[in-house]
C-alpha positions in Angstrom: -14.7 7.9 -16.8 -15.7 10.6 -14.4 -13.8 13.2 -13.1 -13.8 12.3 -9.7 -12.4 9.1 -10.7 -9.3 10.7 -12.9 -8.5 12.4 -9.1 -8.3 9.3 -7.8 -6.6 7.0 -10.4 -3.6 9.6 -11.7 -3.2 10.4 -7.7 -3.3 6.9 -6.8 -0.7 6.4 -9.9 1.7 9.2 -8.9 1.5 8.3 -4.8 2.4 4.5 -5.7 5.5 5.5 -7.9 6.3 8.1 -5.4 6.0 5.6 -2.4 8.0 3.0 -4.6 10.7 5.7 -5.0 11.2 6.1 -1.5 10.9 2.8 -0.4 13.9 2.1 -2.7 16.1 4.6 -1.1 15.1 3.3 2.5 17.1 -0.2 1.3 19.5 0.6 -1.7 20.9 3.8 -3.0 23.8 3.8 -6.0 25.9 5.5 -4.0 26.6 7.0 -0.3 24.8 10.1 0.0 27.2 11.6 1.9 30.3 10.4 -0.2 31.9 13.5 -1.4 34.2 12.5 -4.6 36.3 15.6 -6.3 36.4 14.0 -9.5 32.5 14.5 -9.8 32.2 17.7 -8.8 29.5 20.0 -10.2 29.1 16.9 -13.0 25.7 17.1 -15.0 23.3 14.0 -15.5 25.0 11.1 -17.3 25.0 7.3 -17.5 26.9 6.8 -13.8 25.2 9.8 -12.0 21.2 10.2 -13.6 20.6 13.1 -11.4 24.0 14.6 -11.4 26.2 16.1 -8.9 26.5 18.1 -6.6 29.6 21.3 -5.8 30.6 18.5 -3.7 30.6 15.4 -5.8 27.6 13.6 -4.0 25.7 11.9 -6.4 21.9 14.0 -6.7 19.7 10.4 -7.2 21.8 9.1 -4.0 20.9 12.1 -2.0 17.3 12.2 -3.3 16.4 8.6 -2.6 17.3 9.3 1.1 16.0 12.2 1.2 12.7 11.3 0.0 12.9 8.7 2.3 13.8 11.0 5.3 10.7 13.4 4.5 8.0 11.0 3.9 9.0 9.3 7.3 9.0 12.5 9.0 5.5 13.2 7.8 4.0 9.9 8.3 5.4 10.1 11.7 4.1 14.0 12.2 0.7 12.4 10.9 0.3 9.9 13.2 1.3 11.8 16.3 -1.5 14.6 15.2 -4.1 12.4 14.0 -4.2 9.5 17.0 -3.9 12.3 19.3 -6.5 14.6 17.7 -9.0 11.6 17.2 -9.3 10.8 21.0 -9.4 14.2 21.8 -11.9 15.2 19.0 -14.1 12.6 20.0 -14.2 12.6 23.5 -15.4 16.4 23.3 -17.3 15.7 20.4 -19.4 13.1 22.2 -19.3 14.4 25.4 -19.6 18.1 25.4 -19.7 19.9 28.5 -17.3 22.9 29.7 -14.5 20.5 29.5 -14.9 20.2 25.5 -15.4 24.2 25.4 -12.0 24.8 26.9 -10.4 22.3 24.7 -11.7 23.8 22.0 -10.8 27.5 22.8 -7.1 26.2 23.3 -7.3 24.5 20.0 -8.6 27.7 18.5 -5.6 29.7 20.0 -2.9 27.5 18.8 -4.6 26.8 15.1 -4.6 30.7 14.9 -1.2 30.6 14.4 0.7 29.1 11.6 2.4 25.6 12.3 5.3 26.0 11.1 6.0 29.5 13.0 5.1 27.6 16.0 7.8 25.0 15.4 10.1 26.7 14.8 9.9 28.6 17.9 10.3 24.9 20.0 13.0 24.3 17.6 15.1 27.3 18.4 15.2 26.0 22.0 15.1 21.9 21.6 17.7 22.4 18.4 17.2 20.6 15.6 16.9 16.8 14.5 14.4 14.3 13.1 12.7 13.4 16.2 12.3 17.0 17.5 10.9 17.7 14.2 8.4 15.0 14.6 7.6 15.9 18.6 6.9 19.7 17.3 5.2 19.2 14.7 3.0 16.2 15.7 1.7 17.9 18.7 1.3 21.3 16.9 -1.2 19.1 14.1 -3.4 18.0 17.4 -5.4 20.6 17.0 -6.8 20.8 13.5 -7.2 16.9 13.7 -9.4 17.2 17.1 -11.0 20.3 15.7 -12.3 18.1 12.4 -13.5 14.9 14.6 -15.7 16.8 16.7 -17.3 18.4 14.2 -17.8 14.7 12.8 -19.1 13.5 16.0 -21.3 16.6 16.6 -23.2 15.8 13.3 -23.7 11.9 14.5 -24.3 11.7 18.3 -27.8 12.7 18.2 -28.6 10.2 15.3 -31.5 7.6 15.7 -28.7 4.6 15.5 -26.6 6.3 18.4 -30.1 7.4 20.5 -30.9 3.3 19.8 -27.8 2.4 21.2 -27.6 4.5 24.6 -31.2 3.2 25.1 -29.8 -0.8 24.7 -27.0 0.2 27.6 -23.9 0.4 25.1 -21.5 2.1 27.2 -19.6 5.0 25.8 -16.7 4.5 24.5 -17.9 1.7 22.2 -20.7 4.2 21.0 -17.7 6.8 20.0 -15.2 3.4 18.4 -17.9 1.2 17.2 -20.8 3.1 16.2 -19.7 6.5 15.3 -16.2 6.3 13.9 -16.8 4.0 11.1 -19.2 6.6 9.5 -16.6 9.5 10.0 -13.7 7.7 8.1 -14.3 9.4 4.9 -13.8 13.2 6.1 -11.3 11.9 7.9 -9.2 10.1 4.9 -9.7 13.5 3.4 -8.5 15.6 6.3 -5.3 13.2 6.2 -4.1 13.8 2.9 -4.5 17.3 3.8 -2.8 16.7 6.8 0.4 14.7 5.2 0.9 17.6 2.2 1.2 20.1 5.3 3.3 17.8 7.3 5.7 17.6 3.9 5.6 21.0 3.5 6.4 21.8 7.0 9.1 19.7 7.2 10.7 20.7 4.5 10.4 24.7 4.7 11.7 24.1 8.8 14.9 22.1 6.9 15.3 24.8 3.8 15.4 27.5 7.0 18.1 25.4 8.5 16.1 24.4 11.8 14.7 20.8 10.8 16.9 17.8 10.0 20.3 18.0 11.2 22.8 18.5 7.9 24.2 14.6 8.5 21.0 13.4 7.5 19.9 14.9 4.1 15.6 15.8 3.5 14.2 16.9 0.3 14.4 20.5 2.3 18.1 20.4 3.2 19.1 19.7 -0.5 17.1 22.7 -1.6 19.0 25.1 1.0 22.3 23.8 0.6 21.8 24.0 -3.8 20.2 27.6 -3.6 23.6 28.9 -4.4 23.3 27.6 -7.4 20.4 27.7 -8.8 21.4 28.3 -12.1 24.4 27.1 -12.5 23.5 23.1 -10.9 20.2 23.3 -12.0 19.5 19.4 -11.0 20.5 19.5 -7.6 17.4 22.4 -7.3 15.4 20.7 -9.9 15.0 17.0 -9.3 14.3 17.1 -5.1 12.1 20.0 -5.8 10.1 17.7 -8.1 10.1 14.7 -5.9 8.6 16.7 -3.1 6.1 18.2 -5.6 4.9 14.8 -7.2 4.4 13.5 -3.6 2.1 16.2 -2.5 0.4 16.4 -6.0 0.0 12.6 -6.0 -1.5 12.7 -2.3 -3.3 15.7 -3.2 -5.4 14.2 -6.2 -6.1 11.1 -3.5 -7.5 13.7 -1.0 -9.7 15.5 -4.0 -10.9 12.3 -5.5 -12.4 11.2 -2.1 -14.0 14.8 -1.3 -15.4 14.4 -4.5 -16.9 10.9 -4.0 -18.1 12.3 -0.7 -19.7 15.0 -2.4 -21.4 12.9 -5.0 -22.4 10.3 -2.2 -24.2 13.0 -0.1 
């Protein structure tokens, strides 16, 4: 087997059981994630509690399920926000050009020279924190890499022979940019989202570790690692088991994202 298709099958395997995992806690967890029990407190893995609990007595796989859950809707919904959003605008300058796609493009510049994250954070600190604000900041701040990668896509195919044919038959357009052109950019642009969800993930969760994401009534992957850095050491799983959760998901989406640059690259 090549290595390109290792990438793809041991990311495929890891995103599946990942996705699976959170999909469970969207529907069933063992226990409340927010039930605090004194008897529990600080109890280490064991037959009723896998994962452990917490200083409070909230069972660990309880709060991870949801919190898995929590983050990987966030990020889908961050994704989908940035990518939409960036693939009209991409490929309206892409295909059109002009002064209009020049000024696009230098405000895209200007906010992409700044981190994301910094930048959210920033909107957060006056719109206060909460899953939806999280999504609204972060989805618009993604716009610009996502229009950024398009039209360079759509720079490289609008002065092809099959889109010169088509302007010369009367296609309008629009159906040029959706019908003709888009198909042929969809692997670059599977790449650029997985690239796109692991920094969605990661925002999300270092905006929630910093205490300006999710609010604390609604536990992500990032909120359980701030509120269990004070004991690191001595409740190791509460650290140890969301941490690797949110790193199997990125690794998993990761490997996805590498196996298709390198089918790309073999392709080309």
């Amino acid at each position: 087997m090549k290595k390109r298709s290792w990438y793809l099958t041991i990311g495929g395997i890891l995103t599946a059981l990942m996705l699976a995992f959170t999909a469970l806690g969207l529907f069933w967890t063992p226990y409340s994630p927010t039930a605090v029990s004194a008897p529990d407190r600080s109890a280490p893995p064991c037959a009723a509690h896998p994962f452990g609990c917490d200083q409070l007595g909230r069972d660990v796989l309880s709060r991870t399920l949801e919190g898995a859950g929590a983050t990987l809707t966030i990020a889908l919904a961050v994704l989908l926000v940035g990518a939409v959003c960036g693939l009209a605008v991409g490929a309206l300058c892409g295909y059109y050009g002009g002064p209009a796609d020049a000024l696009i493009m230098r405000v895209c510049d200007a906010v992409a020279a700044f981190p994301s994250v910094l930048l959210a954070m920033v909107v957060l600190a006056v719109t206060g924190p909460g899953r939806y604000h999280v999504i609204e900041a972060l989805g618009v701040l993604f716009i610009p890499s996502f229009a950024r990668l398009v039209r360079g896509e759509f720079l490289k195919y609008r002065d092809r022979d099959f889109v010169r044919s088509a302007r010369l038959m009367g296609v309008g357009g629009l159906r040029i940019i959706f019908v003709h052109i888009l198909p042929n950019t969809w692997p670059t642009l599977l790449s650029g989202l997985t690239i796109g969800f692991n920094n969605a993930v990661l925002a999300e969760a270092s905006m929630s570790y910093l205490g300006i994401g999710v609010s604390p009534s609604e536990p992500s992957l990032g909120y359980m690692l701030k509120d269990a850095q004070g004991a690191l050491f001595t409740l190791p799983w509460c650290t140890v088991f969301p941490g690797l959760a949110a790193v199997l998901l990125i690794l998993g989406v990761g490997l996805v994202g590498e196996g298709i640059r390198e089918r790309m690259g073999a392709s080309s």
